[in-house]
C-alpha positions in Angstrom: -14.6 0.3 13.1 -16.2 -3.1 12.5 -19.5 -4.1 10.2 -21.1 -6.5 8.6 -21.2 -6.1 4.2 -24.0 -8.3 3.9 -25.9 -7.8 7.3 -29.0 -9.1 5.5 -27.5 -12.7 5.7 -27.7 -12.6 10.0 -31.6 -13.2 9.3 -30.6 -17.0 8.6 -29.6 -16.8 12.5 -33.2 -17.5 12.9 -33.9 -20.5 11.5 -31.8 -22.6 14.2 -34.4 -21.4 16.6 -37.7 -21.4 14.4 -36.3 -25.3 13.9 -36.1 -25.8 17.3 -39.4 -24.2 17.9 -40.9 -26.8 16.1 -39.4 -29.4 17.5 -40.7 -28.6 20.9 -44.1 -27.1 19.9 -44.8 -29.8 17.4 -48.4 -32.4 17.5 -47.5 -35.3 19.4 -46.7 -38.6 17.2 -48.1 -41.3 17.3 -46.3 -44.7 19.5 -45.0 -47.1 17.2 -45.1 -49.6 20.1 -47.8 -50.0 22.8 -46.4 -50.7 25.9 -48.4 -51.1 29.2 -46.0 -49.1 31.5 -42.6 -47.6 30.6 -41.6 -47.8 34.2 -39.1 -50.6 33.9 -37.8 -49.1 30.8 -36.8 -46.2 33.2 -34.4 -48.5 35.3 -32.5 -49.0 32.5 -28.8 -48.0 32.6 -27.7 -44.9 30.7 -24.9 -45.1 28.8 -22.8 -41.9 27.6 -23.8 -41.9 24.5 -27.6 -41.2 26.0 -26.2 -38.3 28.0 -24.6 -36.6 25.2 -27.1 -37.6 22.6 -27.6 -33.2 22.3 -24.1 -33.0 21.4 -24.5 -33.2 17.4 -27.4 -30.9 16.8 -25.2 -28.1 19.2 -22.3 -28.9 16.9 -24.3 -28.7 13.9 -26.6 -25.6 15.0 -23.1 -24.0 16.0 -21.6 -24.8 12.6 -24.9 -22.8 11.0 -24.5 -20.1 13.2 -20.2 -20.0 11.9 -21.2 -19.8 8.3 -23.8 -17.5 8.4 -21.0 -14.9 10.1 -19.1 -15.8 7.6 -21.6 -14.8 4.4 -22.6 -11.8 6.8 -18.6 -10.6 6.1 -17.4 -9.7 8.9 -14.7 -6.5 8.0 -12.6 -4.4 10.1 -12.1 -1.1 8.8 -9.1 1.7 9.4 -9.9 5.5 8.2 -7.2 7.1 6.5 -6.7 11.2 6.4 -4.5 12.2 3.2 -4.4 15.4 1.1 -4.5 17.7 4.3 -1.4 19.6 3.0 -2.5 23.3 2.9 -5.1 23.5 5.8 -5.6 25.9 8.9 -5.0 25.0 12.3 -7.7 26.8 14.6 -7.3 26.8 18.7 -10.3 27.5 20.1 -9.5 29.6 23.5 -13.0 29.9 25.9 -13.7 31.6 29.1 -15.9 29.1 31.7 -15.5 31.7 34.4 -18.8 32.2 36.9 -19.7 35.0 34.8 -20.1 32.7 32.1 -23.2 31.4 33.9 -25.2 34.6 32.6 -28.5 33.5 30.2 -28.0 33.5 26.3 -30.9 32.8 24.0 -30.0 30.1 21.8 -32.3 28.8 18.3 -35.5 29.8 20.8 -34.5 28.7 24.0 -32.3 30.6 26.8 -29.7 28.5 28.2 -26.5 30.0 29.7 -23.2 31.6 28.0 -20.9 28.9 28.1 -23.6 26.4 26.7 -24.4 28.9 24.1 -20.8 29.3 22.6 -20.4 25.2 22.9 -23.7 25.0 20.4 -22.4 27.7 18.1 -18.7 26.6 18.0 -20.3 23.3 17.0 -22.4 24.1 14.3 -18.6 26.2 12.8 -16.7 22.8 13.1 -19.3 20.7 11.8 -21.4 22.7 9.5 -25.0 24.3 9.7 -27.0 24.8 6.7 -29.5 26.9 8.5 -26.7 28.9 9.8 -25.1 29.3 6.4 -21.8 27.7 7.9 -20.0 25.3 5.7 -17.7 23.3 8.5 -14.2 23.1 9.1 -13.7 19.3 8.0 -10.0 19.5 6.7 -8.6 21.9 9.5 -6.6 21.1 12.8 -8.9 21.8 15.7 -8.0 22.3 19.5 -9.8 23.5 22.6 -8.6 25.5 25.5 -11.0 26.5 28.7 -9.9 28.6 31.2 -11.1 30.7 34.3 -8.5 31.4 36.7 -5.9 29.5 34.7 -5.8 27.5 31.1 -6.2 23.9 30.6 -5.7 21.7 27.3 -10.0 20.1 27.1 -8.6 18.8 23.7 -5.5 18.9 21.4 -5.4 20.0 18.2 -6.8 17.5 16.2 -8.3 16.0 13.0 -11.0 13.7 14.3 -13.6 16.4 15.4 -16.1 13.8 16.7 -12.9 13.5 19.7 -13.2 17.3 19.6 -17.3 17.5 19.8 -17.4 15.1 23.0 -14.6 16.7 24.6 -16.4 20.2 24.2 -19.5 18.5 25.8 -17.5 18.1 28.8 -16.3 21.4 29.7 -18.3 23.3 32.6 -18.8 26.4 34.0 -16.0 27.0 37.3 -18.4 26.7 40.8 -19.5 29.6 42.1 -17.4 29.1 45.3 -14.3 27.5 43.8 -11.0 29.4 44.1 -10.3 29.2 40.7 -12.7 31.3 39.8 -11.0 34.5 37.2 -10.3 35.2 33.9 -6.7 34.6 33.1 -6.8 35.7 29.1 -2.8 36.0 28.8 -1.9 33.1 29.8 -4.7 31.0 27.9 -3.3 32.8 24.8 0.0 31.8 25.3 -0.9 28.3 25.9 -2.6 28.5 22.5 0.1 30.1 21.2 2.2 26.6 22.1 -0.1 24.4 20.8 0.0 26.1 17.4 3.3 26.4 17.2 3.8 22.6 16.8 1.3 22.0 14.5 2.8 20.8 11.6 4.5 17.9 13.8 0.7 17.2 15.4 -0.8 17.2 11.9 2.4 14.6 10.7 1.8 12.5 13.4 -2.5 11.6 12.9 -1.6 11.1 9.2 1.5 9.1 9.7 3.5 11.1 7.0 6.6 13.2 7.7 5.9 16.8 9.1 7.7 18.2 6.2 4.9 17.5 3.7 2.8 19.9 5.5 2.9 23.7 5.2 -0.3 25.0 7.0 -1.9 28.0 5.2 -2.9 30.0 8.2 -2.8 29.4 12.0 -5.2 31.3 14.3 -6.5 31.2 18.0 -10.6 32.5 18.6 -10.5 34.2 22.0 -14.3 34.4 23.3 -14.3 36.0 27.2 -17.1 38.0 28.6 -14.5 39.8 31.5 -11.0 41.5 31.6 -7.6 40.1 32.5 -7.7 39.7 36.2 -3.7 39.1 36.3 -2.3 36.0 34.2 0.2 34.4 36.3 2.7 33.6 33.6 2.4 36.7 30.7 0.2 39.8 30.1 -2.0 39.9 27.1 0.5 42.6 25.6 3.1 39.9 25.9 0.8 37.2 24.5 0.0 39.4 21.6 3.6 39.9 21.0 4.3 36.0 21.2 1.4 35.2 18.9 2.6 37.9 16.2 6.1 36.4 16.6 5.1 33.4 14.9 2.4 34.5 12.9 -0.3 33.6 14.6 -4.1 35.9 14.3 -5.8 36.3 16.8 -9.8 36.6 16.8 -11.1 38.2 19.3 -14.9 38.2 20.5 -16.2 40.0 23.8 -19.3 39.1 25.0 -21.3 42.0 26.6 -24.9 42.8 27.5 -27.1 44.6 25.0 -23.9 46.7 23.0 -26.1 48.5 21.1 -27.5 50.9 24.4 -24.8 49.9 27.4 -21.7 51.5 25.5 -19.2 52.3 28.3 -18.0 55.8 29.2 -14.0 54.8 28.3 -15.1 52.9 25.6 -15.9 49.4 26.3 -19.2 47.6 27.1 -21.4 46.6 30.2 -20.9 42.6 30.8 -23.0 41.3 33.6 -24.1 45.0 35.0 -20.4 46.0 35.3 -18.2 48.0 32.5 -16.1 46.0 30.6 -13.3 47.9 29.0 -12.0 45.4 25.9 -8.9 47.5 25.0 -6.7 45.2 25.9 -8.1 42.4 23.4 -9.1 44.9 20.8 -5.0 45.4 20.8 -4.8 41.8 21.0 -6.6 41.4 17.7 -4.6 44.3 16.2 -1.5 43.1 16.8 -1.5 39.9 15.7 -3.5 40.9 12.2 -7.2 39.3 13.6 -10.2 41.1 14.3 -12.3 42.2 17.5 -16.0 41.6 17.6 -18.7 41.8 20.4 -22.1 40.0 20.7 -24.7 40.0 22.8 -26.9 37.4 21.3 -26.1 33.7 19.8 -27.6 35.1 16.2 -25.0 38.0 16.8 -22.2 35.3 17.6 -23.4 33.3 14.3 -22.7 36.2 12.5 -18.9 36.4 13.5 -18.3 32.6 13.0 -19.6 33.5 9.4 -17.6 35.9 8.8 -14.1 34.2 10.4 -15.5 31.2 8.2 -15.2 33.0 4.7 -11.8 34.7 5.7 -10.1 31.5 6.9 -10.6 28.7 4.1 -8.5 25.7 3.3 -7.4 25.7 -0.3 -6.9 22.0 -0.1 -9.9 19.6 1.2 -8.6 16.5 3.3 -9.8 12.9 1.8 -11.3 10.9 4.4 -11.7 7.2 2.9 -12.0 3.7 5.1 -10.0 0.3 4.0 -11.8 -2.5 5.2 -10.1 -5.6 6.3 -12.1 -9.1 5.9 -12.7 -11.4 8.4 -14.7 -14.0 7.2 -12.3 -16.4 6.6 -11.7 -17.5 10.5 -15.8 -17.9 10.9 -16.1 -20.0 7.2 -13.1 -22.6 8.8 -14.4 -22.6 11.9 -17.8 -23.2 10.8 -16.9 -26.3 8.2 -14.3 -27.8 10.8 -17.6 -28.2 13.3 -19.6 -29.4 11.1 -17.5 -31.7 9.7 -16.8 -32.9 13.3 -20.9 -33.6 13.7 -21.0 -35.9 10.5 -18.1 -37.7 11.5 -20.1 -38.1 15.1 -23.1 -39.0 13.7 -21.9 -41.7 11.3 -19.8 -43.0 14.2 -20.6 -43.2 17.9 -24.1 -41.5 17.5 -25.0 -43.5 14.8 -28.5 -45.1 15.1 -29.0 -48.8 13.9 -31.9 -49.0 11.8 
Protein backbone atom coordinates (compact mmCIF):
# COMPACT_ATOMS: atom_id res chain seq x y z
CA UNK A 1 0.00 0.00 0.00
CA UNK A 2 1.63 3.32 -0.81
CA UNK A 3 0.44 7.19 0.13
CA UNK A 4 1.38 10.35 0.43
CA UNK A 5 1.23 11.89 4.53
CA UNK A 6 1.12 15.29 3.47
CA UNK A 7 -0.61 15.08 -0.07
CA UNK A 8 -1.45 18.75 0.33
CA UNK A 9 2.26 19.65 -0.46
CA UNK A 10 1.85 18.03 -4.40
CA UNK A 11 -0.11 21.49 -5.04
CA UNK A 12 3.42 23.19 -5.10
CA UNK A 13 3.77 20.83 -8.42
CA UNK A 14 1.98 23.61 -9.96
CA UNK A 15 4.00 26.39 -9.70
CA UNK A 16 6.82 24.98 -12.25
CA UNK A 17 4.09 25.25 -14.77
CA UNK A 18 2.10 28.56 -13.73
CA UNK A 19 6.04 29.96 -13.94
CA UNK A 20 6.37 28.74 -17.17
CA UNK A 21 3.04 30.02 -18.20
CA UNK A 22 4.17 33.18 -17.63
CA UNK A 23 7.08 33.04 -19.23
CA UNK A 24 5.47 32.21 -22.55
CA UNK A 25 2.20 34.23 -22.14
CA UNK A 26 3.94 37.26 -20.78
CA UNK A 27 3.72 41.35 -22.59
CA UNK A 28 6.43 41.51 -24.95
CA UNK A 29 9.57 43.70 -23.61
CA UNK A 30 10.77 46.23 -24.87
CA UNK A 31 14.39 46.00 -27.37
CA UNK A 32 17.20 47.31 -25.50
CA UNK A 33 18.97 47.66 -28.95
CA UNK A 34 17.41 48.73 -32.30
CA UNK A 35 18.73 46.95 -34.92
CA UNK A 36 17.54 47.35 -38.60
CA UNK A 37 17.45 43.61 -39.53
CA UNK A 38 18.45 40.58 -37.34
CA UNK A 39 19.15 38.58 -40.40
CA UNK A 40 22.85 38.42 -40.25
CA UNK A 41 22.64 37.86 -36.63
CA UNK A 42 20.99 34.54 -37.73
CA UNK A 43 24.15 33.37 -39.61
CA UNK A 44 25.83 33.33 -36.62
CA UNK A 45 27.44 30.07 -35.52
CA UNK A 46 25.82 28.28 -32.58
CA UNK A 47 27.89 27.07 -30.04
CA UNK A 48 26.73 24.16 -27.51
CA UNK A 49 26.26 26.12 -24.88
CA UNK A 50 23.30 27.89 -27.17
CA UNK A 51 21.79 24.51 -27.76
CA UNK A 52 21.68 23.49 -24.25
CA UNK A 53 20.94 26.87 -22.84
CA UNK A 54 17.28 24.84 -21.49
CA UNK A 55 19.39 22.54 -19.64
CA UNK A 56 19.40 24.52 -16.13
CA UNK A 57 15.82 25.52 -15.77
CA UNK A 58 14.95 21.41 -16.50
CA UNK A 59 17.49 20.68 -13.79
CA UNK A 60 16.22 23.16 -11.57
CA UNK A 61 12.31 22.68 -12.35
CA UNK A 62 13.28 18.84 -11.90
CA UNK A 63 15.04 19.55 -8.49
CA UNK A 64 11.46 21.36 -7.38
CA UNK A 65 9.49 18.69 -8.56
CA UNK A 66 12.17 16.04 -6.19
CA UNK A 67 11.61 18.06 -3.03
CA UNK A 68 8.13 18.65 -3.21
CA UNK A 69 7.86 14.46 -3.31
CA UNK A 70 9.85 14.53 -0.70
CA UNK A 71 7.66 17.06 1.82
CA UNK A 72 4.65 15.15 0.21
CA UNK A 73 6.25 11.83 2.28
CA UNK A 74 6.13 9.36 0.26
CA UNK A 75 5.45 5.98 2.76
CA UNK A 76 5.06 2.36 2.05
CA UNK A 77 2.87 0.66 4.30
CA UNK A 78 2.59 -3.37 5.37
CA UNK A 79 -0.75 -4.39 7.31
CA UNK A 80 -0.23 -6.61 10.10
CA UNK A 81 -3.12 -9.24 11.48
CA UNK A 82 -2.35 -10.19 15.26
CA UNK A 83 -4.56 -11.26 18.11
CA UNK A 84 -6.60 -13.72 15.80
CA UNK A 85 -6.00 -16.55 18.39
CA UNK A 86 -9.63 -17.75 19.28
CA UNK A 87 -11.54 -17.17 15.89
CA UNK A 88 -13.91 -19.38 13.61
CA UNK A 89 -12.94 -20.64 10.36
CA UNK A 90 -16.13 -20.66 8.09
CA UNK A 91 -16.08 -22.50 4.36
CA UNK A 92 -18.64 -21.31 2.47
CA UNK A 93 -19.87 -24.38 0.18
CA UNK A 94 -22.43 -23.05 -2.91
CA UNK A 95 -24.31 -24.73 -5.50
CA UNK A 96 -23.93 -22.75 -9.23
CA UNK A 97 -25.81 -25.62 -10.89
CA UNK A 98 -28.40 -24.46 -13.97
CA UNK A 99 -31.08 -24.54 -11.44
CA UNK A 100 -29.39 -21.95 -9.78
CA UNK A 101 -30.40 -19.60 -12.64
CA UNK A 102 -34.09 -19.54 -11.11
CA UNK A 103 -35.25 -15.54 -10.14
CA UNK A 104 -34.79 -14.35 -6.37
CA UNK A 105 -35.91 -11.00 -5.23
CA UNK A 106 -33.17 -9.21 -3.81
CA UNK A 107 -33.40 -5.43 -1.57
CA UNK A 108 -36.38 -4.66 -4.52
CA UNK A 109 -35.02 -6.04 -7.42
CA UNK A 110 -35.29 -9.81 -8.90
CA UNK A 111 -32.05 -11.03 -10.07
CA UNK A 112 -31.26 -14.83 -10.12
CA UNK A 113 -30.32 -17.38 -7.19
CA UNK A 114 -26.80 -17.58 -7.44
CA UNK A 115 -26.47 -13.71 -7.57
CA UNK A 116 -28.81 -13.48 -4.72
CA UNK A 117 -26.81 -15.75 -2.23
CA UNK A 118 -23.39 -13.78 -3.52
CA UNK A 119 -25.12 -10.33 -2.17
CA UNK A 120 -26.28 -11.89 1.03
CA UNK A 121 -23.16 -13.89 1.89
CA UNK A 122 -21.55 -10.50 1.35
CA UNK A 123 -23.37 -8.38 3.57
CA UNK A 124 -22.53 -11.75 6.51
CA UNK A 125 -18.67 -11.26 5.87
CA UNK A 126 -18.60 -7.68 5.72
CA UNK A 127 -21.46 -6.36 7.81
CA UNK A 128 -24.97 -4.75 7.11
CA UNK A 129 -26.49 -2.40 9.43
CA UNK A 130 -29.77 -2.54 7.69
CA UNK A 131 -29.62 -6.22 7.79
CA UNK A 132 -28.73 -6.29 11.51
CA UNK A 133 -25.49 -8.33 10.62
CA UNK A 134 -22.34 -7.41 12.43
CA UNK A 135 -19.51 -8.97 9.94
CA UNK A 136 -17.15 -11.73 10.26
CA UNK A 137 -13.81 -9.47 10.36
CA UNK A 138 -11.59 -11.77 12.61
CA UNK A 139 -12.68 -15.18 11.06
CA UNK A 140 -10.99 -17.48 8.40
CA UNK A 141 -13.08 -17.35 5.35
CA UNK A 142 -13.09 -19.76 2.20
CA UNK A 143 -15.32 -20.40 -0.76
CA UNK A 144 -16.23 -23.51 -2.55
CA UNK A 145 -18.74 -23.62 -5.88
CA UNK A 146 -19.71 -26.60 -7.25
CA UNK A 147 -22.29 -28.16 -9.88
CA UNK A 148 -21.30 -31.35 -11.13
CA UNK A 149 -18.05 -31.33 -9.17
CA UNK A 150 -16.32 -28.90 -6.36
CA UNK A 151 -13.73 -26.35 -7.00
CA UNK A 152 -11.54 -24.19 -4.45
CA UNK A 153 -13.00 -20.03 -5.96
CA UNK A 154 -11.00 -19.01 -2.82
CA UNK A 155 -9.00 -20.43 0.22
CA UNK A 156 -9.55 -19.84 3.49
CA UNK A 157 -8.49 -16.57 4.23
CA UNK A 158 -8.15 -13.43 6.27
CA UNK A 159 -8.14 -10.67 3.76
CA UNK A 160 -11.87 -10.74 2.75
CA UNK A 161 -11.53 -8.05 0.18
CA UNK A 162 -9.44 -11.34 -1.84
CA UNK A 163 -12.51 -13.17 -0.74
CA UNK A 164 -15.25 -10.45 -1.95
CA UNK A 165 -13.63 -10.23 -5.63
CA UNK A 166 -13.18 -13.79 -5.87
CA UNK A 167 -17.00 -14.34 -5.06
CA UNK A 168 -17.71 -11.76 -7.87
CA UNK A 169 -16.26 -14.22 -10.15
CA UNK A 170 -18.17 -17.30 -9.69
CA UNK A 171 -21.00 -18.00 -12.36
CA UNK A 172 -23.80 -20.02 -12.94
CA UNK A 173 -22.59 -23.65 -15.01
CA UNK A 174 -24.06 -23.18 -19.01
CA UNK A 175 -27.07 -24.46 -19.70
CA UNK A 176 -25.51 -27.00 -22.21
CA UNK A 177 -22.26 -27.75 -20.40
CA UNK A 178 -21.64 -31.33 -19.20
CA UNK A 179 -20.83 -30.37 -15.90
CA UNK A 180 -23.99 -29.42 -15.17
CA UNK A 181 -25.22 -31.53 -11.45
CA UNK A 182 -25.21 -31.17 -8.01
CA UNK A 183 -22.38 -33.08 -6.42
CA UNK A 184 -23.16 -31.99 -2.45
CA UNK A 185 -20.83 -35.03 -1.04
CA UNK A 186 -18.11 -34.41 -2.53
CA UNK A 187 -18.08 -30.39 -2.10
CA UNK A 188 -18.50 -31.22 1.63
CA UNK A 189 -15.68 -33.23 1.80
CA UNK A 190 -13.60 -30.85 -0.03
CA UNK A 191 -14.56 -28.41 2.69
CA UNK A 192 -14.03 -30.74 5.12
CA UNK A 193 -10.10 -30.59 3.88
CA UNK A 194 -9.76 -27.21 3.76
CA UNK A 195 -10.86 -26.89 7.37
CA UNK A 196 -9.00 -29.37 8.62
CA UNK A 197 -5.74 -27.47 8.02
CA UNK A 198 -6.78 -24.41 9.27
CA UNK A 199 -4.73 -23.70 12.01
CA UNK A 200 -1.53 -24.07 9.64
CA UNK A 201 -3.44 -21.58 6.95
CA UNK A 202 -4.27 -19.16 9.72
CA UNK A 203 -0.14 -19.43 11.02
CA UNK A 204 1.02 -18.90 7.74
CA UNK A 205 -1.08 -15.07 6.72
CA UNK A 206 0.07 -13.97 10.23
CA UNK A 207 3.54 -15.30 10.09
CA UNK A 208 3.40 -16.84 13.73
CA UNK A 209 3.73 -20.50 14.54
CA UNK A 210 0.45 -22.67 14.04
CA UNK A 211 0.63 -23.55 17.64
CA UNK A 212 -0.42 -20.20 18.89
CA UNK A 213 -3.77 -20.75 17.36
CA UNK A 214 -6.62 -22.81 18.72
CA UNK A 215 -9.72 -21.92 16.58
CA UNK A 216 -12.90 -21.82 18.64
CA UNK A 217 -15.29 -23.41 16.13
CA UNK A 218 -14.97 -24.65 12.51
CA UNK A 219 -18.02 -24.93 10.30
CA UNK A 220 -18.93 -25.35 6.53
CA UNK A 221 -22.56 -23.37 5.16
CA UNK A 222 -23.99 -25.68 2.52
CA UNK A 223 -26.57 -23.63 0.38
CA UNK A 224 -28.04 -26.05 -2.76
CA UNK A 225 -31.40 -25.75 -4.26
CA UNK A 226 -31.34 -29.72 -5.66
CA UNK A 227 -30.39 -33.26 -4.30
CA UNK A 228 -27.19 -35.25 -4.57
CA UNK A 229 -27.08 -36.45 -8.08
CA UNK A 230 -24.14 -39.08 -7.30
CA UNK A 231 -20.77 -37.51 -5.83
CA UNK A 232 -18.00 -39.21 -7.52
CA UNK A 233 -15.77 -39.46 -4.54
CA UNK A 234 -18.16 -39.89 -1.13
CA UNK A 235 -21.90 -39.86 -0.30
CA UNK A 236 -23.29 -37.08 1.90
CA UNK A 237 -23.69 -39.83 4.66
CA UNK A 238 -19.95 -40.34 4.44
CA UNK A 239 -19.26 -36.57 4.22
CA UNK A 240 -21.33 -36.16 7.31
CA UNK A 241 -19.38 -38.74 9.05
CA UNK A 242 -15.95 -37.12 7.88
CA UNK A 243 -17.10 -33.68 9.06
CA UNK A 244 -18.29 -34.99 12.58
CA UNK A 245 -14.93 -36.86 12.80
CA UNK A 246 -13.21 -33.73 13.20
CA UNK A 247 -15.59 -31.62 14.58
CA UNK A 248 -16.72 -29.83 12.06
CA UNK A 249 -20.91 -28.32 11.92
CA UNK A 250 -22.42 -28.30 9.23
CA UNK A 251 -25.19 -25.55 8.21
CA UNK A 252 -27.36 -26.50 6.03
CA UNK A 253 -29.76 -24.28 3.84
CA UNK A 254 -32.18 -25.61 1.03
CA UNK A 255 -33.46 -23.31 -1.27
CA UNK A 256 -37.07 -24.13 -2.42
CA UNK A 257 -40.07 -22.38 -4.03
CA UNK A 258 -42.63 -20.81 -1.78
CA UNK A 259 -42.18 -23.60 1.47
CA UNK A 260 -44.87 -22.25 3.12
CA UNK A 261 -47.77 -23.85 0.39
CA UNK A 262 -45.45 -26.50 -1.91
CA UNK A 263 -44.65 -28.83 1.11
CA UNK A 264 -43.79 -32.21 -0.46
CA UNK A 265 -45.80 -35.41 0.00
CA UNK A 266 -42.47 -37.36 1.64
CA UNK A 267 -41.49 -34.46 3.35
CA UNK A 268 -39.38 -32.15 1.45
CA UNK A 269 -40.05 -29.07 -0.72
CA UNK A 270 -40.85 -28.14 -4.45
CA UNK A 271 -37.51 -26.42 -6.00
CA UNK A 272 -37.91 -25.26 -9.52
CA UNK A 273 -41.50 -27.14 -10.02
CA UNK A 274 -39.99 -30.48 -9.06
CA UNK A 275 -40.02 -32.10 -5.26
CA UNK A 276 -37.01 -31.75 -3.54
CA UNK A 277 -36.69 -34.22 -0.73
CA UNK A 278 -33.78 -32.56 1.76
CA UNK A 279 -33.42 -35.64 4.04
CA UNK A 280 -30.23 -36.29 3.17
CA UNK A 281 -28.89 -32.70 4.26
CA UNK A 282 -31.34 -32.37 7.10
CA UNK A 283 -29.06 -35.57 8.39
CA UNK A 284 -26.23 -33.78 7.27
CA UNK A 285 -26.89 -30.96 9.65
CA UNK A 286 -27.84 -33.42 12.41
CA UNK A 287 -24.93 -35.30 12.41
CA UNK A 288 -22.44 -33.01 12.50
CA UNK A 289 -24.29 -30.77 15.47
CA UNK A 290 -25.43 -27.73 12.68
CA UNK A 291 -28.78 -26.87 11.69
CA UNK A 292 -31.13 -27.17 8.47
CA UNK A 293 -33.03 -24.23 7.22
CA UNK A 294 -34.98 -23.55 3.96
CA UNK A 295 -35.80 -20.12 2.21
CA UNK A 296 -37.49 -19.08 -0.48
CA UNK A 297 -36.81 -15.41 -0.38
CA UNK A 298 -33.35 -13.30 0.16
CA UNK A 299 -35.24 -11.60 3.47
CA UNK A 300 -35.83 -15.35 4.41
CA UNK A 301 -32.06 -16.15 3.72
CA UNK A 302 -31.10 -12.91 5.81
CA UNK A 303 -32.82 -14.35 8.47
CA UNK A 304 -30.61 -17.62 8.68
CA UNK A 305 -27.27 -15.70 8.22
CA UNK A 306 -28.64 -13.79 11.42
CA UNK A 307 -29.17 -16.33 13.24
CA UNK A 308 -25.67 -18.56 12.23
CA UNK A 309 -24.18 -14.92 13.04
CA UNK A 310 -25.25 -14.89 16.84
CA UNK A 311 -24.43 -18.68 17.29
CA UNK A 312 -20.99 -18.52 15.83
CA UNK A 313 -18.94 -15.49 17.45
CA UNK A 314 -15.32 -14.98 17.89
CA UNK A 315 -14.42 -14.38 21.55
CA UNK A 316 -11.25 -12.71 20.44
CA UNK A 317 -11.33 -9.72 17.71
CA UNK A 318 -8.22 -9.69 15.31
CA UNK A 319 -6.14 -6.22 15.34
CA UNK A 320 -5.69 -4.99 11.98
CA UNK A 321 -3.03 -2.00 12.19
CA UNK A 322 -0.57 -0.62 9.08
CA UNK A 323 3.34 0.20 9.65
CA UNK A 324 4.38 2.65 7.24
CA UNK A 325 7.80 2.78 5.83
CA UNK A 326 9.21 6.32 4.70
CA UNK A 327 10.49 7.13 1.57
CA UNK A 328 11.26 10.52 1.35
CA UNK A 329 14.72 10.35 1.90
CA UNK A 330 15.71 9.08 -1.82
CA UNK A 331 13.40 12.10 -3.45
CA UNK A 332 15.02 14.89 -0.71
CA UNK A 333 18.87 13.68 -2.08
CA UNK A 334 17.91 13.32 -5.32
CA UNK A 335 16.26 16.62 -5.35
CA UNK A 336 19.35 18.69 -3.60
CA UNK A 337 22.01 16.64 -5.70
CA UNK A 338 20.15 18.27 -9.01
CA UNK A 339 19.89 21.32 -7.94
CA UNK A 340 23.11 21.62 -6.66
CA UNK A 341 24.28 20.41 -10.15
CA UNK A 342 22.17 23.58 -11.82
CA UNK A 343 24.08 26.26 -9.55
CA UNK A 344 27.30 24.76 -10.20
CA UNK A 345 26.09 25.06 -14.16
CA UNK A 346 24.94 28.21 -13.99
CA UNK A 347 27.91 29.88 -12.22
CA UNK A 348 30.13 27.98 -14.66
CA UNK A 349 29.61 27.14 -18.35
CA UNK A 350 26.07 28.93 -18.45
CA UNK A 351 27.20 31.72 -16.72
CA UNK A 352 26.15 35.07 -18.50
CA UNK A 353 28.84 38.01 -18.57
CA UNK A 354 27.23 41.02 -17.49
Amino acid sequence: MFRFESPWALLALLFPLLLLGWRFFRPPRRLALRVATVASLERLPRTWRIHFRWLPVVLVTLAWTLLTIALARPQRGQVQIKNVSQGIAIEMIVDRSGSMRAPMKYHFRTQNRLETVKSVFKEFVFGDRMSRLAGRSSDLLGIIAFAHYPYTVCPLTLDHDALNFALDHVELITEDSDENGTAVGDAVAMGVARLQDAERTLAAQTQRDASAYHLKSKIIILLTDGQDEGSHTRSISEAAELARKHGIKVYTIAIVTNQDLNRGLVGGFFSNGMEYDTTDIENLAKTTGGTFHTCDSADALLDIYREIDQMERSDVESIRYVTHHEFFLPFLAAGLATLLFAIVLNLTIFRRIP
